[in-house]
N, C-alpha and C positions, 0 to 999 in steps of 0.2 A: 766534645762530650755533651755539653748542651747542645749543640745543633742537634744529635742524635735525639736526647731527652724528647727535642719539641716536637723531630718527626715522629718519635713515637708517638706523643701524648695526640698528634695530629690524626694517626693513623686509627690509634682507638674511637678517637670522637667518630671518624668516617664511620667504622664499621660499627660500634653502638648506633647511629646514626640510621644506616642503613639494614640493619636486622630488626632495628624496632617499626622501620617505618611500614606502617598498616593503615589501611583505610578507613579501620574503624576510630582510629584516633582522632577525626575531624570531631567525633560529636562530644558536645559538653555534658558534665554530668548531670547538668539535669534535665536532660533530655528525657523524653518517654517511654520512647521505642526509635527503633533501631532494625535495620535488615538489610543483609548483605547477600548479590547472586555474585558468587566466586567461577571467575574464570566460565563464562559463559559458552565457549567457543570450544574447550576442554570436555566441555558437558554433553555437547548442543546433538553428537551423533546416537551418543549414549540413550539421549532423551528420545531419538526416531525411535528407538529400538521398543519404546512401551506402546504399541498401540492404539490408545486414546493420542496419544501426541502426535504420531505417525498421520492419524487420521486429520488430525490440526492443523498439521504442517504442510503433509504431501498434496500435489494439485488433482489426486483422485478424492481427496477429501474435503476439506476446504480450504485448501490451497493458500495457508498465510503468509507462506517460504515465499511462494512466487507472487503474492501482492505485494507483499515487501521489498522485493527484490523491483520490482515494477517502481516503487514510488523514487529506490534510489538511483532510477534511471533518468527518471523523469529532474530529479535533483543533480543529477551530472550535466544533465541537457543544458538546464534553466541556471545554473549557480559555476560549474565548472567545476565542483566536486566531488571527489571521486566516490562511488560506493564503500570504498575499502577503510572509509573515516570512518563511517560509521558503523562498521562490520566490524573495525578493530576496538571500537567502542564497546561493543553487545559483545564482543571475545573477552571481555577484561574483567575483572573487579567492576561492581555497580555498586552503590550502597544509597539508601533512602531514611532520612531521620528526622521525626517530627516531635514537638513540643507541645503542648494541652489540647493535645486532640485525640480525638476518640478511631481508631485505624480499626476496621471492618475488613477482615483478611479476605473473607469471602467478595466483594468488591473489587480486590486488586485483581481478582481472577477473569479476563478476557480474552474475548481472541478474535475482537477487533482491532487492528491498529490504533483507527482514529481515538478508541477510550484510552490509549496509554497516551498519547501525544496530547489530549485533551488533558487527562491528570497530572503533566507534566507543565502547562500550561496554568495550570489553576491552583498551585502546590500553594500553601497558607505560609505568608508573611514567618511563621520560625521552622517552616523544614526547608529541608533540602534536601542536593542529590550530587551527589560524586562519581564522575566516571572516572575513570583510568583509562589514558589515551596518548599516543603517543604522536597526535596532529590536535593540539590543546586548541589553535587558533582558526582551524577549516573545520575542529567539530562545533565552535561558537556558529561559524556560517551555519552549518548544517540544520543545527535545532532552527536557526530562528527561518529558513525553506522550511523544516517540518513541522514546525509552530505555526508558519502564516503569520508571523512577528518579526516588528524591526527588531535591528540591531544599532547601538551606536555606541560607541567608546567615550566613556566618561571620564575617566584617567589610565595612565598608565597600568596599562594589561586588565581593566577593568569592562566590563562592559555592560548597559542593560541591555535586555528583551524584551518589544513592548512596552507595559505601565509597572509593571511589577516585581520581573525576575532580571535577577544582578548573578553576573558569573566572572569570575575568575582562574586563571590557573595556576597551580602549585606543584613543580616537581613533573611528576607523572600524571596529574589529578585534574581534572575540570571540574570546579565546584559550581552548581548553580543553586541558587537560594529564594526563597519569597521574597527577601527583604534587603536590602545593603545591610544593615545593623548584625541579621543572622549571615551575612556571607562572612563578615570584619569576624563575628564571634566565631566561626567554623577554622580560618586560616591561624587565629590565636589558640584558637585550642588545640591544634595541632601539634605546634611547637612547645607547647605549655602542658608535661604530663600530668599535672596535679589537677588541672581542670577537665582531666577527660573522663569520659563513664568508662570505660574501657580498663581504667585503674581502679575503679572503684569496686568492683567484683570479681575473683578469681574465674567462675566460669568464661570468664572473658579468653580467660588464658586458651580453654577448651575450645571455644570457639575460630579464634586464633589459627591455633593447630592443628585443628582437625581439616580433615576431606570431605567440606560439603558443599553440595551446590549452591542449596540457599540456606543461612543461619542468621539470627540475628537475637534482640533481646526487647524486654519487654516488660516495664511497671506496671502495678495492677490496677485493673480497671482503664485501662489505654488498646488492650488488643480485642477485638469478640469475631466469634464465630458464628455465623446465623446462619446453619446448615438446616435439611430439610427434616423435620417434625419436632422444630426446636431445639434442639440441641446445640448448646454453645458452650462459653467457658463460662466454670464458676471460681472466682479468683479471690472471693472477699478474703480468703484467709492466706492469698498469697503473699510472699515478699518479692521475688518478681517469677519470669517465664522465661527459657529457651528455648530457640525454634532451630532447631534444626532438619536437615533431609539429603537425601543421595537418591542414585538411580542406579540398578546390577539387575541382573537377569530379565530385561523385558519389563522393568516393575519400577514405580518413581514412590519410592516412601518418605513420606512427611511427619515431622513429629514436634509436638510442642510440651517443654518439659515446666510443670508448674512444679516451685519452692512453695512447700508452705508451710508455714509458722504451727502447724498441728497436723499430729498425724494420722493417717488414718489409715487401713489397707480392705484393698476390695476381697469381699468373700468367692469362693467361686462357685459357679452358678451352674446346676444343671437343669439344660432347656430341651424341647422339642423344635425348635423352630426350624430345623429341618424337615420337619414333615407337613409342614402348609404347604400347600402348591405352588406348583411356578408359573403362577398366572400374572404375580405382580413383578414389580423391576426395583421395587425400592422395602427392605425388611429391615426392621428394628427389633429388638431383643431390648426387655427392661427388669431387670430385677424390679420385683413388687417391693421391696423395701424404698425404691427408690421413687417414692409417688412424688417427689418434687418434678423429676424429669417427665413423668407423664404428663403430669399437669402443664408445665412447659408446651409439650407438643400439642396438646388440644387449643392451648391458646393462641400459638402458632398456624395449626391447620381452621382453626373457626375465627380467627381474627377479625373479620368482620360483622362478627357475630356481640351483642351489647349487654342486652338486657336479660339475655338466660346465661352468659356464658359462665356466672358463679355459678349457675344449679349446676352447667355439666361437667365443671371442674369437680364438683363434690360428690357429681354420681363416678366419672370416672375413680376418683380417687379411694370411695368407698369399692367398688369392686377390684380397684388393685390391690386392696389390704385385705381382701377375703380370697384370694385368687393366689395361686404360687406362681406363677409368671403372666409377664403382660406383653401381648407382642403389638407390632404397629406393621401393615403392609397398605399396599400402593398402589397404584400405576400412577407416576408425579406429572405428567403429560397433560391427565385426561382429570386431574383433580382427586380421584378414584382412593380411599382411604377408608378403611378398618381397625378399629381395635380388638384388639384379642384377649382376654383374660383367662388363663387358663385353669381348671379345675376349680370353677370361683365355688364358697361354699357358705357366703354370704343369705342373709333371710329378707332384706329392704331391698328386694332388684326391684320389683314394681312399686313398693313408696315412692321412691327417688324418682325413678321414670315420672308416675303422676305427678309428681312437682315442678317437672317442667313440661308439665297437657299435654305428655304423652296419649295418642289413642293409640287401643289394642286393638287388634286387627284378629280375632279367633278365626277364623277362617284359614291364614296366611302363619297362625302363631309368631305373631311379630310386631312390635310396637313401633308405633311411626310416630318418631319426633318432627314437627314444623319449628326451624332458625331462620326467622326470615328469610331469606332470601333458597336458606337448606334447608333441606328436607333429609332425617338421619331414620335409621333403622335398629333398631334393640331387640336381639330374640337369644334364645337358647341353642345351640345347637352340641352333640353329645355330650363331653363334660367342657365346653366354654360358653361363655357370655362372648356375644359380638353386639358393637354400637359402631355403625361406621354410614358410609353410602352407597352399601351393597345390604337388598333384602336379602332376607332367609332361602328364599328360592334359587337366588342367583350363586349365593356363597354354598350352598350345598353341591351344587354343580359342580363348583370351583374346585370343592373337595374333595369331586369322586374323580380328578383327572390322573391319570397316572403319572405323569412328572410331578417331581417334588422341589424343591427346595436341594433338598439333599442330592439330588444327581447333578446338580451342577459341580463344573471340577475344581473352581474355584472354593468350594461349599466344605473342605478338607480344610484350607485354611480356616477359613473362616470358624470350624467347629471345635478349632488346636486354642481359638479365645474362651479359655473357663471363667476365668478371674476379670470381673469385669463390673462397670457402673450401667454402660449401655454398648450395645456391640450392632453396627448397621452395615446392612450390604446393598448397594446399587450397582443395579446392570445396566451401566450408563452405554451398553450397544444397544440395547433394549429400545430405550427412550431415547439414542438419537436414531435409528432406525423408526421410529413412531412418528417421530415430529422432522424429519428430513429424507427416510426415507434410504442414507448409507448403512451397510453390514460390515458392521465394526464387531470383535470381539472384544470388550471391555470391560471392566469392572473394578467398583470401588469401596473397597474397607474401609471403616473406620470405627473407632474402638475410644471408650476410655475405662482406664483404671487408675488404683491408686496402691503405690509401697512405700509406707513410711511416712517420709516429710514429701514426698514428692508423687503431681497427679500427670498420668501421663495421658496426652492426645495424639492418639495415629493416624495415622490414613497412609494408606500402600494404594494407588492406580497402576492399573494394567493393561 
């Protein structure tokens, strides 16, 4: 009867054991941030299927399936290891978690090799990176062929890489860390549920369970977004952030879910911004109420600009508060940028001009700002105000072309966003066709709003 008792009590620990074991349980609570690519190999066809990725990947594109596939040839040649380590590595569970540091999402995003190999190399003394891999000891060789770093064993199933990173294995897991101190803390925390972030917040559970490619978690003021006209996260009133995303129908959508401590909900918005032309590749939509985010993007697109750029923070932001919407277009290639204010009904549009020596131009009806190094254009055109790096002559052209905005197909989705803080579209075939020269069809959403205690960031590629 006891022998039974203890196979049972034996059997439950295995399988508690093994239902709980997750990869997110290496990190400590007081970690930062936190992100997990789930089952990469599960993903990886799904993800041909969008377009932009297709073009990423495939060797009519830029071919990064088969430069990669090249280097782990070169690493079976040179090491005696086989591709399939490393293949079954990028198949698995990854997860990445760092400690007082500030993670720039936009950064992680390349489609060079050598920059993921390089940031893998350079990772700061308290993160780390956990693969799941079922060759723990051939995928140590591997990194340190793809690092360009020794390897040496320091104790028992311990190893460094080079000066800095210490790796171990657990289970199923290859842990590699900045520091010995942070690899000792990750294997303890594993086994220790009270010390993990992972218990510390329910939506853990969610993330857990769910079906995403990439999700992870994130304290505030630890994640930012520095996308193009400024646009990033504003998180002071957060408690924290989930990131989650998936890939169905040709389309890879990304979302990051801000908690916050106050609530607030976005009104919805009716715009024109289907009716500008489709002469640019990059359109933003701003509610006028929301003159913090314009001002954001001026500062962004004139950043090198010093000693006027209070005055044109304060003229833009006077015609967005006289103006019922304010739009922003592009061509991001060529530098090529516009503001739009629409129906402005403001009376200081020439004050504010003269105070940053503006001259007027009667001839041309158009005031030409000098920024050192820019040169900006301010005129009227039927009920908008434009300040941007297209004159009056040029942008009138623009206007009378018969594509719009709105005949693009993608331009349905995009117009089903009412409710919104700022709503952008790039036609990222547009601008790699400009600067490369491939015909991609491609494009990219991204939106925020807010319901409640919680602010949402999208982005759908296609």
């Amino acid at each position: 009867m006891k022998r039974s008792i203890a196979f049972l009590i034996i059997i439950v620990i295995i399988c508690y054991t093994f239902a709980d074991s997750d990869i997110f349980n290496f990190v400590h609570k007081d970690y930062d941030f936190v992100i997990r690519l789930s089952k990469g190999g599960t993903w990886y066809e799904e993800l041909k299927k969008v377009p932009f990725f297709s073009f990423v990947f495939d060797r009519k594109g830029l071919g990064f399936e088969d430069s990669f596939l090249r280097i782990l040839e070169d690493m079976k040649y040179k090491t005696g290891v086989q591709p399939t380590v490393v293949q079954d590595a990028l198949s698995n569970d990854i997860l990445f978690a760092s400690k007082g540091a500030e993670v720039d999402f936009t950064t992680l995003i390349s489609f060079d090799i050598n920059y993921y190999l390089e940031f893998i190399k350079t990772i700061t003394g308290s993160s780390f990176i956990v693969f799941e891999t079922k060759y723990p000891a051939q995928l140590v060789k591997a990194l340190s062929y793809l690092l360009s770093i020794n390897v040496k064993n320091i104790q028992n199933n311990m190893f460094q890489l080079g000066e800095s990173l210490f790796c171990t294995s657990n289970g199923k897991y290859l842990i590699l860390a900045g520091s010995k101190q942070t690899l000792d803390m990750a294997i303890k925390t594993y086994t220790t549920p009270e010390m993990q972030l992972s218990r510390t917040n329910k939506d853990f559970d969610r993330l857990k369970a769910g079906v995403f490619f990439i999700s992870g978690f994130a304290k505030p003021n630890t994640l930012k977004l520095n996308l193009p006209g400024g646009i990033g996260i504003e998180d002071s009133t957060a408690s924290h952030l989930l990131i989650t995303s998936s890939i169905s129908a040709g389309s890879f959508t990304f979302t990051i879910e801000q908690k916050n401590t106050k609530q607030y909900t976005s009104s919805k918005n009716i715009d024109t911004i289907g009716q500008l032309p489709k002469v640019w590749n990059y359109y933003l939509s701003i509610p006028s109420s929301k003159s913090s985010i314009i001002i954001g993007s001026i500062e962004q697109w004139f950043s090198g600009v010093t000693s006027e750029l209070q005055q044109l923070t304060n003229l833009v932001k006077n015609l967005s508060n006289s103006s019922t919407n304010t739009y922003v277009a592009g061509k991001l290639e060529v530098g090529e940028i516009v503001f739009i204010f629409e129906n402005y009904s403001g009376k200081d549009f020439e004050t504010n001009l003269s105070k940053l020596g503006a001259k007027y131009d009667s001839q041309k009806q158009e005031w030409v700002i000098n920024l050192q190094n820019s040169k900006l254009y301010a005129f009227k055109s039927s009920n908008k105000v434009i300040v941007g790096t297209v004159d009056k002559n040029s942008f009138e052209k623009y206007e009378k072309t018969s594509k719009k905005l709105k005949d693009l197909p993608i331009y349905y989705d995009f117009s089903k966003i009412e409710a919104y803080d700022f709503k952008a579209l790039m036609d990222l075939g547009d601008i790699i066709k400009s600067i490369i020269g491939f015909n991609i069809t491609s494009k990219l959403l991204f939106w925020q709003y807010s319901i409640g205690y919680i602010t949402y960031y999208k982005f759908v590629v296609s």
